[in-house]
C-alpha positions in Angstrom: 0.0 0.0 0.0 3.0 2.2 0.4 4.5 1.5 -2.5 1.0 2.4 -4.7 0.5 5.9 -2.8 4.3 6.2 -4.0 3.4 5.0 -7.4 0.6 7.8 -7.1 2.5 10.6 -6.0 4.9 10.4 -8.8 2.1 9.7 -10.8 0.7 13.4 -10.4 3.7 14.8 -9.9 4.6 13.6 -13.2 1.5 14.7 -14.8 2.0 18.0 -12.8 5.3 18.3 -15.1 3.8 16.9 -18.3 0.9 19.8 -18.0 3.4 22.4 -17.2 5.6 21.7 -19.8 2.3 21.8 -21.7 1.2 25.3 -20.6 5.1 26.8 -20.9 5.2 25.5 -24.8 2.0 26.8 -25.6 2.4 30.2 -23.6 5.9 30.1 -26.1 4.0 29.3 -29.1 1.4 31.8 -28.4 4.3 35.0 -27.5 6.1 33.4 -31.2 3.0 34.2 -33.0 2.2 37.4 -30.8 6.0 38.6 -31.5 5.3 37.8 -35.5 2.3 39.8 -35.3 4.2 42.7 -33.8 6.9 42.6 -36.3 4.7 42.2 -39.2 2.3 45.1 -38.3 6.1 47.0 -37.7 6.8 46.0 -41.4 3.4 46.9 -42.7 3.3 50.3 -41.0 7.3 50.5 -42.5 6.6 49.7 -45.9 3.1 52.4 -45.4 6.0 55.2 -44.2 8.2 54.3 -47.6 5.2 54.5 -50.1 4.0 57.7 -48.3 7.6 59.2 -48.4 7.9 58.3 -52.1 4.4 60.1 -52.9 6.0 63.3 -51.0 9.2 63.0 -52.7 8.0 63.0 -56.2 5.1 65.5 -55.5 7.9 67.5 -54.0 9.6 67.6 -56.9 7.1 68.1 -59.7 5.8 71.1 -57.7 9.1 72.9 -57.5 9.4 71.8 -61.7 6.0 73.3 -62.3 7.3 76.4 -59.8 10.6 76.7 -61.4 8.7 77.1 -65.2 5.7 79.3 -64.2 8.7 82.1 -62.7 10.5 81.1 -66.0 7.3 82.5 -68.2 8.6 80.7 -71.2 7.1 80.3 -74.6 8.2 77.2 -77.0 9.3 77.9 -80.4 12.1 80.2 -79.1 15.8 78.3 -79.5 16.3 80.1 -76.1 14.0 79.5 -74.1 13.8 75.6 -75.3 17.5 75.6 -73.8 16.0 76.6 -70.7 13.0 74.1 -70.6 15.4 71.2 -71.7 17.7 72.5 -68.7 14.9 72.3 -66.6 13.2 68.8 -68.0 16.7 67.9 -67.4 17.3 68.6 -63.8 13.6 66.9 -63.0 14.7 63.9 -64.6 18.1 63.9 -62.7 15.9 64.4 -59.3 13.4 61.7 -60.4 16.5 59.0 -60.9 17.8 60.4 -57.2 14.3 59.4 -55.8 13.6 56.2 -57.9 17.2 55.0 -57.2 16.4 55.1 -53.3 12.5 53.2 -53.9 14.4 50.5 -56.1 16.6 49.5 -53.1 13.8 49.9 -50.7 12.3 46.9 -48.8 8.5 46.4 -48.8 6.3 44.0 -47.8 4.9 41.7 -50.4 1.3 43.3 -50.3 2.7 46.8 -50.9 5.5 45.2 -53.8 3.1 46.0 -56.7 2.2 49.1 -55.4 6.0 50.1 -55.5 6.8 49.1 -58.5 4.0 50.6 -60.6 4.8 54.2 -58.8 8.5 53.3 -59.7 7.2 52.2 -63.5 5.4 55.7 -63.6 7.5 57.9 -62.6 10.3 56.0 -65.3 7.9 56.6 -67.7 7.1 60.2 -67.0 11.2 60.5 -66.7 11.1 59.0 -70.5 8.4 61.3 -71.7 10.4 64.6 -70.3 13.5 63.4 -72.8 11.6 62.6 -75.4 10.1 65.9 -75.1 13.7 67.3 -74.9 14.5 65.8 -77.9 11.2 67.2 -79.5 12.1 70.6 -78.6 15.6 70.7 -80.1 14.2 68.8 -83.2 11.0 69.6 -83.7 10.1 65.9 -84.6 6.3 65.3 -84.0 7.0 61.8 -83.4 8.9 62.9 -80.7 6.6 64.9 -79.1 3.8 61.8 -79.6 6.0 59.4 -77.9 6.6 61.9 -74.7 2.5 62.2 -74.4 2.2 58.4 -74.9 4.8 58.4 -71.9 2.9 60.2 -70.3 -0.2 58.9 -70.5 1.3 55.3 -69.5 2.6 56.9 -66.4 -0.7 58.6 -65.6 -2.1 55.1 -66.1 0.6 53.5 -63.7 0.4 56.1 -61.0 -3.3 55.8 -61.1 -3.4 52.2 -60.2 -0.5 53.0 -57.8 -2.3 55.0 -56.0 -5.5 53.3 -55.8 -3.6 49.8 -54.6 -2.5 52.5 -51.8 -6.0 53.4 -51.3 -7.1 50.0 -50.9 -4.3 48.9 -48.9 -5.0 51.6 -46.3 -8.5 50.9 -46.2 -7.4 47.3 -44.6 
């Protein structure tokens, strides 16, 4: 009789330790999945930041274009002032490549990839458009000047669906 309440002690006192190890793996299961959850909203509300920051960057910079030409009062058709345009379309498109550079090497989460890249695919297209323009204006080629709007129009196109994955993504 002894020897079974023995046998019955360890009994419980093994199951005691069977259901603790039980309770500490799942309360380390449950803080895995609670720390994944953590770090993927970090990485969702990351990846938000860079898309936002690549808006503001390239609104940024069109608006000071657009400022930099309305002080400039231009009119086309003068060899001058075409100098100064294609200086300008110029300089855009060198700020464009600065801020499409750093979105190429950024790191977003998968939902928010496609988003990038059709931003990225617009604003290359729009960067396109501004040399073929550049090359209209010192040539006077129509075809030139129809492949910049066609540009254009494609990166209208890409930013629109850019910004509406954004717009759905935010919703979520």
């Amino acid at each position: 009789m002894k020897c079974e309440q023995i046998f019955y002690k360890l009994e419980v006192i093994f199951f005691s330790c069977i259901i603790l190890a039980f309770i500490g793996l799942l309360d380390n299961v449950y803080a895995f999945f609670h720390d994944q959850d953590a770090q993927n909203t970090k990485f969702i509300e990351e990846s938000k930041k860079i898309i936002e920051s690549l808006f503001n960057q390239v609104n940024n910079a069109s608006a000071n274009y657009q400022n930099d030409l309305d002080k400039l009062n231009l009119s086309i058709n003068d060899n001058n002032n075409n100098l100064t345009i294609i200086n300008k379309n110029q300089e855009y498109i060198d700020n464009l490549k600065e801020i499409i550079s750093s979105a190429k090497s950024a790191t977003v989460q998968q939902e928010y990839k496609s988003l990038l890249n059709n931003y990225i695919v617009s604003v290359e297209s729009e960067m396109e458009s501004y040399s073929w323009y550049n090359e209209y204006l010192l040539t006077g080629n129509l075809t030139e000047n129809n492949l910049s709007m066609d540009l254009l129009s494609k990166a209208y196109n890409y930013e629109t669906q850019a910004i509406n994955e954004y717009k759905k993504l935010k919703s979520q």
